[in-house]
N, C-alpha and C positions, 0 to 999 in steps of 0.2 A: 505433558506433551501437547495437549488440545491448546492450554494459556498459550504457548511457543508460537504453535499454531499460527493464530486467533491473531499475535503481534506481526508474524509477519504478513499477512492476509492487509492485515491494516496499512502496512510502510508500504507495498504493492498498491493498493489502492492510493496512497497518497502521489506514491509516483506519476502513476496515471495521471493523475489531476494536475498535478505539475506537468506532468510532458504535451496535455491538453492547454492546459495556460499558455505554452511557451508556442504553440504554433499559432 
């Protein structure tokens, strides 16, 4: 469950960074 977690913690954070690039 924690690994699960951990994975989508990471793709939220990537988005972020993406949706901060694109402005």
């Amino acid at each position: 469950y924690q690994e699960t977690l951990n994975k989508a913690r990471g793709m939220i954070k990537a988005l972020e960074m993406a949706e901060k690039g694109l402005e």
